[in-house]
RODO-2510 file (C-alpha; in nm, 4 decimals, decimal comma):
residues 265
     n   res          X          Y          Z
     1     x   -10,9102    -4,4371     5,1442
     2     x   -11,0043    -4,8251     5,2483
     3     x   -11,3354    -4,7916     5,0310
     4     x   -11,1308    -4,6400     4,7583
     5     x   -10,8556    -4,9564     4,8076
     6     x   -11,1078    -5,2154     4,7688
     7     x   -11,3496    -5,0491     4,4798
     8     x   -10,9798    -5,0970     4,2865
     9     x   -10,8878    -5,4354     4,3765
    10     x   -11,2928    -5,5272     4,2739
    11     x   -11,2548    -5,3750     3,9477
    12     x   -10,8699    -5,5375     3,8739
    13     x   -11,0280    -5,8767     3,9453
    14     x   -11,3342    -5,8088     3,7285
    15     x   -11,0901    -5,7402     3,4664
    16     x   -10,8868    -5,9957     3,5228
    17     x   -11,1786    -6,2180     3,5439
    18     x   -11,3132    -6,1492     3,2036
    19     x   -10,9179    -6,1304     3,0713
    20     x   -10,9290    -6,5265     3,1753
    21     x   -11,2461    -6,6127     3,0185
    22     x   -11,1814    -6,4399     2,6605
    23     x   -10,8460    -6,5913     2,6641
    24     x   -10,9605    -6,9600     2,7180
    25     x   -11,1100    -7,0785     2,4187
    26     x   -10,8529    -6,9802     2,2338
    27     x   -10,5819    -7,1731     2,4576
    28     x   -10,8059    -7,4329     2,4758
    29     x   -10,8000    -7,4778     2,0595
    30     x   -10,4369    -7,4574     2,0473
    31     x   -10,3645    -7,7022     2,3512
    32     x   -10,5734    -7,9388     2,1293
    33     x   -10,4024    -7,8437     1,8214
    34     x   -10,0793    -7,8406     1,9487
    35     x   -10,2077    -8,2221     2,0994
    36     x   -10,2882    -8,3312     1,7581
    37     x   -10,0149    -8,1928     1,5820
    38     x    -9,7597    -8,3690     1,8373
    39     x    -9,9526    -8,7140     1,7824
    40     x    -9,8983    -8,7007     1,4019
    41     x    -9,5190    -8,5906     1,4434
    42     x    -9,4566    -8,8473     1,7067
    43     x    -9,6455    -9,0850     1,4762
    44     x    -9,4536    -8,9577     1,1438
    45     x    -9,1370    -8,9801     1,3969
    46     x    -9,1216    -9,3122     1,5964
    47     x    -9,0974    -9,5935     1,3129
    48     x    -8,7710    -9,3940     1,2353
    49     x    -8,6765    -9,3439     1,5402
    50     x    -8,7217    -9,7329     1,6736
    51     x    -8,4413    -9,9067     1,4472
    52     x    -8,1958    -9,6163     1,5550
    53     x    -8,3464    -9,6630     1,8947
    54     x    -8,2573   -10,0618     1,8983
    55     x    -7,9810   -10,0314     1,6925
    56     x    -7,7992    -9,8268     1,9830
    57     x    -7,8947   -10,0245     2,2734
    58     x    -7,7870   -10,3207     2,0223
    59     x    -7,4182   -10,1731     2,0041
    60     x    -7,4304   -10,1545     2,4235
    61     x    -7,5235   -10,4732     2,4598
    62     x    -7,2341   -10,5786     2,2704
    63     x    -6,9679   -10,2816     2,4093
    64     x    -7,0905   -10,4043     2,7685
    65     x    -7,0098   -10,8242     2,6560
    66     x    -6,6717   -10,6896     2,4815
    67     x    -6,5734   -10,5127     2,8196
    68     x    -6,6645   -10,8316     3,0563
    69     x    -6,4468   -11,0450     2,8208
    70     x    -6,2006   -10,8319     2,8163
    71     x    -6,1930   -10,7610     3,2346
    72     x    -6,2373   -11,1217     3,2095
    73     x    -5,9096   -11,1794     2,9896
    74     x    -5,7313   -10,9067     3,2091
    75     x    -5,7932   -11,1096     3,5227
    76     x    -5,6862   -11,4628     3,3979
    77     x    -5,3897   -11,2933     3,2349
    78     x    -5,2943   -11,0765     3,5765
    79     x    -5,3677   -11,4677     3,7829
    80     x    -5,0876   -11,6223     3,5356
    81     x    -4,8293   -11,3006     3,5974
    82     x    -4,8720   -11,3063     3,9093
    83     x    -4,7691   -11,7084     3,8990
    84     x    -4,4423   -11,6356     3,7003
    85     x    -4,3498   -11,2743     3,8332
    86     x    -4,3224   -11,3246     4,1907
    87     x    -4,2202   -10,9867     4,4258
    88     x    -3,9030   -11,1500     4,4500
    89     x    -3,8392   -11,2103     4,1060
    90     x    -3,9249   -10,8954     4,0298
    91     x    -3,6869   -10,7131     4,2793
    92     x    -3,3849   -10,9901     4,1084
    93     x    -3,5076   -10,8531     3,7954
    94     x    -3,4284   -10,4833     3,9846
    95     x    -3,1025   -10,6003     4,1089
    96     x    -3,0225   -10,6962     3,7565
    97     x    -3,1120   -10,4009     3,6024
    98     x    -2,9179   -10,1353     3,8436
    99     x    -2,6238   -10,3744     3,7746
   100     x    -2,5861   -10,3421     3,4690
   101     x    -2,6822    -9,9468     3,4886
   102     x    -2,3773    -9,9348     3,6968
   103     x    -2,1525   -10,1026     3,4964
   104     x    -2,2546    -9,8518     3,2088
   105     x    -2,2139    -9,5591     3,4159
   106     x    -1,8774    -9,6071     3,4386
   107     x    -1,7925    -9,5089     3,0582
   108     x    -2,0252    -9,2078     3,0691
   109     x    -1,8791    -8,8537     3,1755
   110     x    -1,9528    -8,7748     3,4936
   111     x    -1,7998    -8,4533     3,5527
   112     x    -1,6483    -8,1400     3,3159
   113     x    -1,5528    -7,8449     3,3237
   114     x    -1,7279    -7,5238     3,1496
   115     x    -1,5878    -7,2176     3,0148
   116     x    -1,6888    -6,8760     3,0562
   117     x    -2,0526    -6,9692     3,1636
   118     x    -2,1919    -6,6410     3,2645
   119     x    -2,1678    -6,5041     2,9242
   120     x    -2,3807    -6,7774     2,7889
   121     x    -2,6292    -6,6690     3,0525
   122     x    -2,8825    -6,4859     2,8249
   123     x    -2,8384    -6,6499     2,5353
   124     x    -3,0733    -6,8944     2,3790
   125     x    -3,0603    -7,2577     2,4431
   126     x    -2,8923    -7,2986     2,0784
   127     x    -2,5492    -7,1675     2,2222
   128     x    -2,3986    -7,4187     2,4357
   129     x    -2,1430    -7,3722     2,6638
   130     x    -1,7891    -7,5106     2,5921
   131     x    -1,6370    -7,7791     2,7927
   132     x    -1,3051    -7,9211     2,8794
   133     x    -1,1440    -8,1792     3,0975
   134     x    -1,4325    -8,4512     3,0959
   135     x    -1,3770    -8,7302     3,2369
   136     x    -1,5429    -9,0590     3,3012
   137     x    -1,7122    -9,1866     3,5932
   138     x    -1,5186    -9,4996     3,6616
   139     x    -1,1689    -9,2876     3,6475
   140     x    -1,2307    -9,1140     3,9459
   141     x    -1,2031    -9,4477     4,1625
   142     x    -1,0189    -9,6549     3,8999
   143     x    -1,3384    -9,7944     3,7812
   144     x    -1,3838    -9,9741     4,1352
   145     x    -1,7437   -10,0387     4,0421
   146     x    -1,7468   -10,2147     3,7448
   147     x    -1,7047   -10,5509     3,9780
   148     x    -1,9607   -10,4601     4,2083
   149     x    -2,1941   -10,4346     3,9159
   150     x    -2,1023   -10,7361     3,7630
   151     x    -2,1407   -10,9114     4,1555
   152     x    -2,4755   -10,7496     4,1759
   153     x    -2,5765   -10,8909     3,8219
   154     x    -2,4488   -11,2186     3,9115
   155     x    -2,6269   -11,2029     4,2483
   156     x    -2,9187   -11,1042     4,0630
   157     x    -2,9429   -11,4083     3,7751
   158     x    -2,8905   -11,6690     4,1609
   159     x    -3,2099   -11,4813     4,2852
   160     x    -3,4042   -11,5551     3,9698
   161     x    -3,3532   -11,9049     4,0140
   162     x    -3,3596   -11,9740     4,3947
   163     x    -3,4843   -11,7264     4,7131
   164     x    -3,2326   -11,6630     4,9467
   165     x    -3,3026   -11,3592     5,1341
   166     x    -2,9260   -11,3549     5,2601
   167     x    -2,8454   -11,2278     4,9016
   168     x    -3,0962   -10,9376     4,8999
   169     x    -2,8753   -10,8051     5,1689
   170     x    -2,5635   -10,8662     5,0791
   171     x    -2,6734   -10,6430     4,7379
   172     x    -2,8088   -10,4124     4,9441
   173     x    -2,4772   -10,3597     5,1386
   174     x    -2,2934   -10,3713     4,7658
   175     x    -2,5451   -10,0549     4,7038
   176     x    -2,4715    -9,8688     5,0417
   177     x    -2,0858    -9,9413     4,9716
   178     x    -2,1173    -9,8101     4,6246
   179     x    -2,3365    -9,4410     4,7215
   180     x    -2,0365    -9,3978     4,9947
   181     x    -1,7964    -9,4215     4,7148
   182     x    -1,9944    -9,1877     4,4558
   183     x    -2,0737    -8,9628     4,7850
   184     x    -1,7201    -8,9591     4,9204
   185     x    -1,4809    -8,9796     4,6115
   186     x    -1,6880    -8,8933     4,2425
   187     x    -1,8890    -8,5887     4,4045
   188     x    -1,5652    -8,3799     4,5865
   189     x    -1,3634    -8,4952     4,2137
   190     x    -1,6023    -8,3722     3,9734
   191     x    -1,6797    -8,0219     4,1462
   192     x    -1,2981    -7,9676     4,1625
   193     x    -1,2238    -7,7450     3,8783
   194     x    -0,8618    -7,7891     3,9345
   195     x    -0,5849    -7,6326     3,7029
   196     x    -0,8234    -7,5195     3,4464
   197     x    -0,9095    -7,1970     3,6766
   198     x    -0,5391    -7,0484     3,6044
   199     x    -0,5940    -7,1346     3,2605
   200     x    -0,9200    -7,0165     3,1434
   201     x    -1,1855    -6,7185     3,2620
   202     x    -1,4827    -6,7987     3,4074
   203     x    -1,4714    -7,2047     3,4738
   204     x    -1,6523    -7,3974     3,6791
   205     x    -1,6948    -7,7596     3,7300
   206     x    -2,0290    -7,9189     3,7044
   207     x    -2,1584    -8,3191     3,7100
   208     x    -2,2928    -8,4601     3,3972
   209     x    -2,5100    -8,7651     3,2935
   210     x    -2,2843    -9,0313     3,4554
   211     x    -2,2567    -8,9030     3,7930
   212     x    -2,6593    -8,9481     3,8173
   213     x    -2,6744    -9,2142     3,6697
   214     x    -2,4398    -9,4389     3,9158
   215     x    -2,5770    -9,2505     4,1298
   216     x    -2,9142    -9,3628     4,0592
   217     x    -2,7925    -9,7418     3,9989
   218     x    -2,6572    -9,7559     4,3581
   219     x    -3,0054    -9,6558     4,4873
   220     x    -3,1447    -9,9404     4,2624
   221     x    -2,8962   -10,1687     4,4433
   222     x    -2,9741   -10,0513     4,7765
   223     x    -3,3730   -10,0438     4,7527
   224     x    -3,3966   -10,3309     4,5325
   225     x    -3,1821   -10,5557     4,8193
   226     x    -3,3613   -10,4340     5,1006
   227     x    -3,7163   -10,5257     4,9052
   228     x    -3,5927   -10,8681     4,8279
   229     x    -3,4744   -10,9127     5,1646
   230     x    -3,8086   -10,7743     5,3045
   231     x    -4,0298   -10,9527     5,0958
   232     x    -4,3246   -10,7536     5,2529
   233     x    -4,6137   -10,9200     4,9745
   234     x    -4,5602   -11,2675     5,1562
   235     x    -4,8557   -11,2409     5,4218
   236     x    -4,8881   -11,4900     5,6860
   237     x    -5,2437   -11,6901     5,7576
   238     x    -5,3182   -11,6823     6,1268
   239     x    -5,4441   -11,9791     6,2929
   240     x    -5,7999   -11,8163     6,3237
   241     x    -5,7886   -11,7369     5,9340
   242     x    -5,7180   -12,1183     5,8562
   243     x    -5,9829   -12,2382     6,1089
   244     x    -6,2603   -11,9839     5,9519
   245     x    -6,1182   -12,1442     5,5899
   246     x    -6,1527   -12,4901     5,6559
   247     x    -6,5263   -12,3850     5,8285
   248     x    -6,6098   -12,2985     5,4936
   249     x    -6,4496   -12,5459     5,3254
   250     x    -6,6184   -12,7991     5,5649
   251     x    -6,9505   -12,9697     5,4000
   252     x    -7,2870   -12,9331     5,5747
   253     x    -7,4710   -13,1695     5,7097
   254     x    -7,8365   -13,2723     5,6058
   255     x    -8,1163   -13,2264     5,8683
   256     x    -8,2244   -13,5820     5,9918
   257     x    -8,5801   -13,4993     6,0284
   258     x    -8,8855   -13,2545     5,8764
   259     x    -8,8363   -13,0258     6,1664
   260     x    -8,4624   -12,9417     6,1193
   261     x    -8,5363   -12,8945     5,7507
   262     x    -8,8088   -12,6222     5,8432
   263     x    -8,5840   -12,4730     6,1154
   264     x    -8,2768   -12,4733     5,8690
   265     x    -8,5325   -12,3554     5,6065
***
């Protein structure tokens, strides 16, 4: 069975043998063909290939100098922001804004009252759902807030021109004051439905566009005061930072003699 074994592995080499060396010449013409006939393509190829070839790296050369300009324009023009808008101009310009949000909030509904509301409930959003007794933000307290947003505009336009942290909070309290109103007085009003239960099927009170939106502008007030008062972007240099920056600063002295030099060297 052994003998049998190896007289068949002897004759599958033999015949593999012989497969090898009838098979070689021929591979051996058509590696050099295939050699020669890649020389005269690539020769054909590359003096049309080389202008496209520059021409590309060409264009990133000059996409790679039109993105350092650029960065470079970014960075002066980010260096003179940052020289204008300060963080506490910035939060002023805040205060100002949530002001004046407030003060517009007050002649925006803030509250209504819709009728028959379930039946709408699987109907597209085409059908809307009737409304009655809207009413503006600013008459559920008598339109208390108009003056705090005009006192947290005015506050604002005194931060632009001077810091004064003690103004930051006193916004920030006009802000808490003004959320404890909206929380305490606008939210209980405007999900009171009121009379219009005994008069129509189905109603239910729900807050509109100006509730959020004061509501929103009181935030403003109350982040935007605290952040001014904060000022958390002004860092303070320790005394070990100023010493290591007046090191640097600090000229160096020239060696006296030929064997400093080589030691400094």
């Amino acid at each position: 069975m052994i003998a049998a074994g190896r007289r068949l592995s002897r004759q599958v080499d033999r015949a593999a043998d012989r497969g090898l060396q009838r098979a070689y010449p021929p591979l051996l013409l058509a590696w050099h063909h295939g050699a020669r006939t890649a020389r005269r393509v690539w020769a054909w190829l590359w003096p049309r290939l080389r202008p496209l070839l520059a021409l590309f790296f060409r264009g990133l050369a000059a996409g790679d100098r039109l993105v350092r300009r650029c960065c470079t324009f970014l960075v002066r023009a980010a260096t003179a922001a940052s020289r204008v808008v300060t963080p506490a101009r910035a939060a002023a310009v805040v205060l100002i804004g949530a002001g004046a949000l407030l003060v517009v909030s007050q002649c925006i509904d803030y509250r209504a009252v819709e009728i028959g509301q379930p039946g709408y409930a699987d109907l597209p959003d085409v059908a809307q759902v009737p409304t009655t007794a809207a009413k503006t933000a600013g008459a559920a307290h008598f339109y208390l807030l108009v003056p705090v947003g005009l006192a947290a505009i005015a506050l604002g336009v005194v931060a632009l021109r001077r810091e004064a942290r003690r103004l930051g909070l006193l916004v920030a309290v006009l802000g808490l004051l003004s959320l404890a109103l909206i929380l305490l007085v606008d939210l209980p009003a405007g999900l009171d439905e009121g009379s219009q239960t005994s008069r129509f099927a189905g109603a239910s009170a729900v807050l509109e566009d100006g509730f959020y939106a004061e509501l929103a502008a009181a935030g403003g007030l109350l982040f935007a005061g605290l952040l001014y008062y904060a000022r958390p972007c002004r860092i303070r240099i320790s005394l070990s930072g100023r010493a290591a920056r007046a090191r640097r600063r600090r000229p160096r002295r020239r060696a006296s003699s030929r064997a400093k030099v080589a030691r400094s060297a």
